[in-house]
N, C-alpha and C positions, 0 to 999 in steps of 0.2 A: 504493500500500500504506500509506503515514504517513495517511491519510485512514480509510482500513481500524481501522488501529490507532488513532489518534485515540479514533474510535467506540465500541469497547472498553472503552479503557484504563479509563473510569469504571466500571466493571460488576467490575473486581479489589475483591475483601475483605481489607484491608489492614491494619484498627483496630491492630495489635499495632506492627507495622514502620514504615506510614505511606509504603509502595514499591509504589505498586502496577505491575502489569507486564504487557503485555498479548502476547501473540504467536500470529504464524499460520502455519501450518506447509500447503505447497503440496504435492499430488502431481504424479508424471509426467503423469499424463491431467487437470490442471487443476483437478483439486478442493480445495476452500481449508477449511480447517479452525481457527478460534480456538479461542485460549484464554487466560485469566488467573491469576493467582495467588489463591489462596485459604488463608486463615492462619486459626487454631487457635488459641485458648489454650494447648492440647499443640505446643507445636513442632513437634515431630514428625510432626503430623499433618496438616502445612499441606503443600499442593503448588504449586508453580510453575506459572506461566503456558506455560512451554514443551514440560514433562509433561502438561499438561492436554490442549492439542491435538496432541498426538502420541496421546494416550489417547484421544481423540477421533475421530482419523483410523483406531487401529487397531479402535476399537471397532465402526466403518463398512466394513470390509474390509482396510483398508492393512497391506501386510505389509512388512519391509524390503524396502527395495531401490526401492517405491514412491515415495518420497518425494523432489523435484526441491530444495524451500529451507522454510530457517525462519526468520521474519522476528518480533523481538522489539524493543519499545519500553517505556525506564520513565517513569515520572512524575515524575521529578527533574529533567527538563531535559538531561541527562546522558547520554552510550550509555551503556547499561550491556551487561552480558556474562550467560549463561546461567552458571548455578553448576556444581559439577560435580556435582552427581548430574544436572543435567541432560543434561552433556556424556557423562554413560555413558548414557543412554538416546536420547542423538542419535546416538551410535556402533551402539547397535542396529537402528538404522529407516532409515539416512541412510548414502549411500554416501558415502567419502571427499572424492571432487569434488562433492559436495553445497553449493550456498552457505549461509551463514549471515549476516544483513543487521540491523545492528543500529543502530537509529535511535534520535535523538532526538525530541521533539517540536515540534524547533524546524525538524525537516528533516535535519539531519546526519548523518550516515551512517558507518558502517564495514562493509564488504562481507568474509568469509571464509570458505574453505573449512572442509571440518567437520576433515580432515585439520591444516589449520591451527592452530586449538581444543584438537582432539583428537587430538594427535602420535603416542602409545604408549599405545592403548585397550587395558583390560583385556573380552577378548571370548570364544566359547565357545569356542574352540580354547587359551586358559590355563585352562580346565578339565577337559581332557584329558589 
């Protein structure tokens, strides 16, 4: 997968931050889905590389529950971590024992559950 992501990681549009970030997000039946981070001069309207292929994967079928791991890498050399508004749209697509694998590009690793991450998800049953 850091091979996968290697690949990638060039293809994030980063001009404003200078972070680019690439991640790929696996179904249960084996289908693999990228994506990168994409920034804005509107802040606001930039999205992560981790939203990108989760929008990727539902935009192809995938529904919650589908979804086996999300594997993300940045360009700093560094793990880094999904932000949270990532982490509320990993809680909708991604079951709790879900891995989360977040690498360096040196190889490094840190492996976590989504439950981990995302301990006391706000979800459709707190809008009930």
């Amino acid at each position: 997968m850091i091979d996968k992501l290697k690949d990638i990681i060039g293809n994030s549009y980063s001009p404003y931050s200078g972070y680019p970030v690439a991640a790929f997000v696996i179904t249960k039946d084996g289908r693999e889905f990228s994506g990168v981070n994409v920034e804005n001069a509107s802040y606001g309207a930039c999205i992560c590389a981790e939203r990108t292929a989760i929008v990727k994967a539902v935009s192809e079928g995938a529904r919650p529950g589908d979804f086996r791991s999300l594997h993300l890498m940045v360009g700093s050399g560094k793990i880094g971590m999904p932000c949270f508004m990532c982490r509320q749209m990993i809680t909708e697509f991604f079951d709790p024992e879900c891995d989360v694998v977040c690498w360096s590009t040196s190889g490094d690793k840190r492996e976590y559950k989504v439950s981990e991450i995302c301990p006391e998800p706000f979800s459709k049953e707190d809008l009930m």
